[in-house]
C-alpha positions as CSV (number, residue, x, y, z in Angstrom):
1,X,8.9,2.1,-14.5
2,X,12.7,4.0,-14.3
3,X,13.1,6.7,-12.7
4,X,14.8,9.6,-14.4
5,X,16.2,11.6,-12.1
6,X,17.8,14.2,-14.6
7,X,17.4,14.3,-18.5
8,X,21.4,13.1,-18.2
9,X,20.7,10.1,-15.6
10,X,17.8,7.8,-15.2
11,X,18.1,5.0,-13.0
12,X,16.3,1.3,-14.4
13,X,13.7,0.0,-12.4
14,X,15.5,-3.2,-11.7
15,X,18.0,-1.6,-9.8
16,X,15.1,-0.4,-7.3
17,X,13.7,-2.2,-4.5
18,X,10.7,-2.2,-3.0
19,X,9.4,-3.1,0.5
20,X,5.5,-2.5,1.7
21,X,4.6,-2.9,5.6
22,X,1.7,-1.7,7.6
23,X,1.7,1.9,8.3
24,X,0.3,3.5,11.5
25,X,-2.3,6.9,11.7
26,X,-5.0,7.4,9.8
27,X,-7.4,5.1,7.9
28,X,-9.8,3.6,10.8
29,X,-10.0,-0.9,10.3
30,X,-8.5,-0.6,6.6
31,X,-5.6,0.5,8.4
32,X,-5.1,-2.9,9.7
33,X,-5.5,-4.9,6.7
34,X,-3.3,-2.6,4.2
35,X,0.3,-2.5,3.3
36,X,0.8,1.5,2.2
37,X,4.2,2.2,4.0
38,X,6.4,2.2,1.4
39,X,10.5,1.3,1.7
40,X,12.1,2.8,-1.2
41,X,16.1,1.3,-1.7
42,X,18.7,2.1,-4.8
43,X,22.2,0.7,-4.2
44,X,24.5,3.6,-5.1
45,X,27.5,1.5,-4.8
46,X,26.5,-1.0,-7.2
47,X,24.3,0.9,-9.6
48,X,25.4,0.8,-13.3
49,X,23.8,4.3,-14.1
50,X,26.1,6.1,-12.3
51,X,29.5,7.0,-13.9
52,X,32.2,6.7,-11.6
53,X,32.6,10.4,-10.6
54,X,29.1,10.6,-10.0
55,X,29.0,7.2,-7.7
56,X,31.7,8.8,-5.8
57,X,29.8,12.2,-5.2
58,X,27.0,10.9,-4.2
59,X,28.8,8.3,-1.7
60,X,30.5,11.2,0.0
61,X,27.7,13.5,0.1
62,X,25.1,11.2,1.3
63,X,27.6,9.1,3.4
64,X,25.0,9.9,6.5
65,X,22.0,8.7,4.5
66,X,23.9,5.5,3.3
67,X,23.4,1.7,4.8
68,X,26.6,-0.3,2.8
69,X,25.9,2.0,-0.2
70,X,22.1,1.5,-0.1
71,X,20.0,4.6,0.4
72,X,16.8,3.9,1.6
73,X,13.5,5.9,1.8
74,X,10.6,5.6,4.2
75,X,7.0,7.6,3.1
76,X,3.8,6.4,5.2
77,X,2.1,10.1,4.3
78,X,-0.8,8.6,2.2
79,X,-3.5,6.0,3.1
80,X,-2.8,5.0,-0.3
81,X,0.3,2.5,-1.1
82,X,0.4,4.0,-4.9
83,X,0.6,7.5,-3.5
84,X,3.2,6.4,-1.3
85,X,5.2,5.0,-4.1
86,X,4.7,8.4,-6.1
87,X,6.6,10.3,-3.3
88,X,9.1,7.7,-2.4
89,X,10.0,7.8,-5.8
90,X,10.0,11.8,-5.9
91,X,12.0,12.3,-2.4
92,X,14.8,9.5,-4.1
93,X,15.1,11.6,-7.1
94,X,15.5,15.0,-5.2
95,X,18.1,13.3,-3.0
96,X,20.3,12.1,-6.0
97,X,19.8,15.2,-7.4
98,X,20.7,17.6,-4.6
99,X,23.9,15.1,-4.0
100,X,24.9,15.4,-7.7
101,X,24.3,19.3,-7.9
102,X,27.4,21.2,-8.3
103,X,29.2,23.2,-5.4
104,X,27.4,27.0,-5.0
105,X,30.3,29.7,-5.4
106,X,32.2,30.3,-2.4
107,X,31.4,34.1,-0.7
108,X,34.4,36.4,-1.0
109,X,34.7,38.4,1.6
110,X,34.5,42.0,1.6
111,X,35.2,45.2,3.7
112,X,31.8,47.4,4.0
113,X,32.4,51.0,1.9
114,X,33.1,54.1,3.8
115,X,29.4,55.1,2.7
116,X,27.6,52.3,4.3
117,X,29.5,52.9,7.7
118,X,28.7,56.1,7.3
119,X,25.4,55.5,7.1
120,X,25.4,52.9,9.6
121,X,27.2,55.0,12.6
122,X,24.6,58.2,11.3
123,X,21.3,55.3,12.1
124,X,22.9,54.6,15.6
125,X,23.5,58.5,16.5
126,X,19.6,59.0,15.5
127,X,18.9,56.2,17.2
128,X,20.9,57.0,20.6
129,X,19.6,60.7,20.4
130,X,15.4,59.2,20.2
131,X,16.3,57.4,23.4
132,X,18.2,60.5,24.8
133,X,15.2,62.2,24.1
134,X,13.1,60.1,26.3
135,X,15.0,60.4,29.4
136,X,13.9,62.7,32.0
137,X,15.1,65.3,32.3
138,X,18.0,65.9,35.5
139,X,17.3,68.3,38.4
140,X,20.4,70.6,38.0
């Protein structure tokens, strides 16, 4: 089963590789018998899907997350091994997604108006005269 990651890039299912081991919490003697942890790995570096802009976004941006340009993912949530596989598969497809997402806009930075200052030195007058307010009053 591919993955498809974007309608624009889907990555083959031969290119993703699968490891099961035994997973610890939950799921009493069954537990013991079971492979449900699920090891997720796609080869960035070597993946034919990728164009080569995209291979080289993805190495940079997820240069933390990368073993020689493997990314791996690790899901033991479910006491199930096919609902392990479900979210493996989801959690890879958000990370190649969030790594291929364009750049947000940078913030320009601005001066605040002469209204909001205003405003904002008026709400710290009010707010030093309450407290004034509260004092006791001095024995003169």
């Amino acid at each position: 089963m591919d993955l498809e990651v974007s309608p624009a890039l889907t990555i083959p299912s031969s290119e993703l590789g699968w490891r099961f081991s035994r997973s610890s919490g939950p799921g009493g003697q069954h537990v013991n018998t079971s492979d449900s942890r699920v090891e997720l790995s796609w080869s960035v570096s070597g993946s034919a899907a990728l164009s080569d802009d995209q291979r080289l976004l993805l190495l940079t941006r997820l240069g933390r997350r990368l073993i020689a340009g493997v990314i791996t993912v690790t899901v033991s949530q479910e006491r199930s091994q096919l609902r392990n596989r479900e979210i493996a598969l989801a959690k890879l497809a958000d990370l190649v997604t969030e790594g291929l997402a364009p750049e947000p806009a940078r913030r320009r930075a601005t001066k605040p108006t002469r209204g909001s200052n205003r405003r904002r030195l008026a709400a710290k007058e009010q707010r030093a005269a309450t407290k004034r307010q509260r004092k006791r009053p001095s024995a003169e």
